[in-house]
C-alpha positions in Angstrom: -15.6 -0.2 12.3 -15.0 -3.5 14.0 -13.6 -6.8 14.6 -15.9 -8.4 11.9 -16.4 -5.9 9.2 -12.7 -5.5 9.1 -12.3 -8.7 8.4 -15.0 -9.1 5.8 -13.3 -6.1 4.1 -9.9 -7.8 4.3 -11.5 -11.1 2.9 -12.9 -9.9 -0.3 -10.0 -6.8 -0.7 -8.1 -9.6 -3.4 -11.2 -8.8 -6.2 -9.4 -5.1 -6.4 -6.2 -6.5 -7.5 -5.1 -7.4 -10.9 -4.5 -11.1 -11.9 -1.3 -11.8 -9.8 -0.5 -8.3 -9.1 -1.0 -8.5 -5.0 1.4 -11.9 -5.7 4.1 -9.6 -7.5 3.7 -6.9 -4.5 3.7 -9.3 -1.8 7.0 -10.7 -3.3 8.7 -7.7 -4.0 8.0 -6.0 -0.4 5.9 -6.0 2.6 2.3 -6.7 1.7 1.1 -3.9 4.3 1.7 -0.6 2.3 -0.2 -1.8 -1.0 -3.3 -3.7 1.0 -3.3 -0.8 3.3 -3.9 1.8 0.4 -6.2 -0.1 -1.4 -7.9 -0.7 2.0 -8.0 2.8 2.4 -9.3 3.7 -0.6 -12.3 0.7 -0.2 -13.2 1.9 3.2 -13.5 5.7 2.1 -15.5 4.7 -1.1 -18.1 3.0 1.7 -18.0 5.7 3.9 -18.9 8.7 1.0 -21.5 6.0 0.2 -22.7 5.9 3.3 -23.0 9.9 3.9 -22.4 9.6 7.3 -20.0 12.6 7.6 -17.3 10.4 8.2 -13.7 10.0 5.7 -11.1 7.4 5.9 -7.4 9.1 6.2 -4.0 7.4 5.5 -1.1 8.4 7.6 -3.2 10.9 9.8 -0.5 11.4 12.4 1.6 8.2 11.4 -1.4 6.3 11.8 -2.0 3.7 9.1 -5.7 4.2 8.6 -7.8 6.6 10.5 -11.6 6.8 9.8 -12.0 10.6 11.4 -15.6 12.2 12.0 -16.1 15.8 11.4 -12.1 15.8 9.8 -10.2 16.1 13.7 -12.4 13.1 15.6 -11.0 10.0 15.1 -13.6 7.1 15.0 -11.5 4.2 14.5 -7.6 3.8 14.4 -6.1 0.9 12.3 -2.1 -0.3 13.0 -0.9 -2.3 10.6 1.9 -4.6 10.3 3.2 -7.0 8.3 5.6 -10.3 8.3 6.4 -14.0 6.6 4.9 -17.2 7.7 8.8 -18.2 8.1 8.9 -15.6 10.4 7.5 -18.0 13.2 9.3 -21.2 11.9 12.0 -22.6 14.2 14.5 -22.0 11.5 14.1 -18.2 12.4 13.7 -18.7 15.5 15.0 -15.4 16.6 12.0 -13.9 14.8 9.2 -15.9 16.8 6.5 -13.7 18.5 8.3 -10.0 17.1 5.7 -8.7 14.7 2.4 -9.3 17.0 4.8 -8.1 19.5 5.4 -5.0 17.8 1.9 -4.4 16.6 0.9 -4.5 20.4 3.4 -2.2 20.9 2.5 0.1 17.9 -1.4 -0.1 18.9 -0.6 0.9 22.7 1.4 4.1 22.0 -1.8 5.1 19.5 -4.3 5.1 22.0 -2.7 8.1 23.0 -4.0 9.5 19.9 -7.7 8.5 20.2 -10.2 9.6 22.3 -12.3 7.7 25.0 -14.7 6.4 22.5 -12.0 5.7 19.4 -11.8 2.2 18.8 -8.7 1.0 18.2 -7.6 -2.0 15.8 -4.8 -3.8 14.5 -3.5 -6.1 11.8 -0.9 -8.5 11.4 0.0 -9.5 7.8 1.7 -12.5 7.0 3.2 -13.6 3.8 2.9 -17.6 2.9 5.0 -19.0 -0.4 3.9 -22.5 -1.3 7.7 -23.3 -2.2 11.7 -21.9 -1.8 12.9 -19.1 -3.6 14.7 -19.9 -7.1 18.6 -18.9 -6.6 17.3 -16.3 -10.1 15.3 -14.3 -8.2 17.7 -13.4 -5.2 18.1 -10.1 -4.7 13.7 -9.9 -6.6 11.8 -11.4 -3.8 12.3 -9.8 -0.4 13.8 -12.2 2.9 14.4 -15.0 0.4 17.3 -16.2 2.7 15.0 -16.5 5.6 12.2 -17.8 3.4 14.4 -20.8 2.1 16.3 -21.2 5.4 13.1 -22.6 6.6 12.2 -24.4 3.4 15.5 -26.2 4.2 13.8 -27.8 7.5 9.9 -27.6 6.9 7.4 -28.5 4.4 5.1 -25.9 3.2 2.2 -26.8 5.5 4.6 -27.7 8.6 5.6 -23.5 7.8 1.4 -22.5 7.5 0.2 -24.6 10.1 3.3 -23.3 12.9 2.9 -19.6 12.0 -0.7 -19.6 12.8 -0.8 -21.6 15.9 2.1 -19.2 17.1 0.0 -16.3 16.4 -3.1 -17.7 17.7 -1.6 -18.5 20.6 0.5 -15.6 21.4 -2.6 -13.6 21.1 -4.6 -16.2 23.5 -1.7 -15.5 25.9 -2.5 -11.6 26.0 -6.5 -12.3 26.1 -6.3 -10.1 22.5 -10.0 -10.5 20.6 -8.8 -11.4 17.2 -10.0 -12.5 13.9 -8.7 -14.0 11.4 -8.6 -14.7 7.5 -6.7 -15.5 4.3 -5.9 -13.3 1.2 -5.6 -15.2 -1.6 -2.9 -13.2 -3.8 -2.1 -15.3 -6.5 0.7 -16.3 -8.7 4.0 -14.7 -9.4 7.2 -16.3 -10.8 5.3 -19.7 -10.6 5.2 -19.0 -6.6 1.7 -18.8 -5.3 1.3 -16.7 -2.4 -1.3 -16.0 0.5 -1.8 -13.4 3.0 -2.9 -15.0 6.2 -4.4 -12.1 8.1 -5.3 -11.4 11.7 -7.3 -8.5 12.9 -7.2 -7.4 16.8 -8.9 -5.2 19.6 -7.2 -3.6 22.2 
């Protein structure tokens, strides 16, 4: 597993959702857990396919995903972590730069997991609402204060276009080999939402 294939998985992962469901997940909590399982589950329907005595695990040692060789090697490690578009908006501005920050983090304590040859990758989830949260659903969707606190002072492309240049750039900053990638999720409670998506090398 790499860089590319990754992505491609993550790129067509929306077709194994329900109409709107990944929108109502997405909403409702972090979009890492459910595209992570169903991620999973993809990846280890290719690999028994593919009959190359390999099986992808979830949680293997509090590791997200872990395609393992043989049951104990691990192949490839996978960190993923998740956060809003708003996140990086100056409204928030206390939350600028902390989830790739943590993913780094997360991804460097694993490698003492893997072995010399285990490659190790990460992904950074980000949440994107075309539009504030209703005052009905408060306490329904998840971080609607922050959402709508930067609503207040940005349009919905001001919000898209400063959470990935922020990304991009932190990740320029650290030389990380990234890709990156949108997952459409739909519509829920007349809110359509994305997953922008970034998947990293260490």
């Amino acid at each position: 597993m790499n860089l590319l294939l990754l992505k491609q998985e993550l790129s067509q992962l929306h077709h194994n959702f329900g109409e709107s469901e990944l929108a109502y997940l997405a909403l409702t909590s972090k979009a890492d857990i459910p595209i992570r399982d169903r991620l999973a589950f993809q990846l280890q329907k290719r690999l028994s396919a593919d009959r190359q005595n390999l099986l992808c695990a979830r949680d293997w040692r509090d590791i997200d995903i872990s395609i393992m060789k043989d049951f104990t090697n691990p192949s490839t490690l996978i960190i993923c972590k998740s956060g809003y578009t708003v996140d990086e908006s100056a409204a928030n501005a206390s939350m600028q730069g902390f989830y790739p920050r943590k993913l780094l983090s997360d991804m460097q304590k694993a490698k003492e997991l893997g072995q010399s040859n285990t490659n190790l990758l990460g992904v950074l989830f980000y949440t994107h609402l075309n539009k504030p949260v209703d005052t009905k659903l408060k306490y329904i969707v998840k971080y609607d204060n922050a959402i709508n606190r930067a609503f207040a002072v940005e349009k919905e492309q001001q919000i898209a276009s400063q959470a990935v240049a922020s990304v991009t750039n932190f990740w320029a900053n650290h030389k990380i080999q990234n890709e990156s990638g949108i997952i459409p999720a739909g519509v829920c409670w007349d809110i359509r939402v994305d997953i922008h998506f970034w998947v990293v090398s260490l």
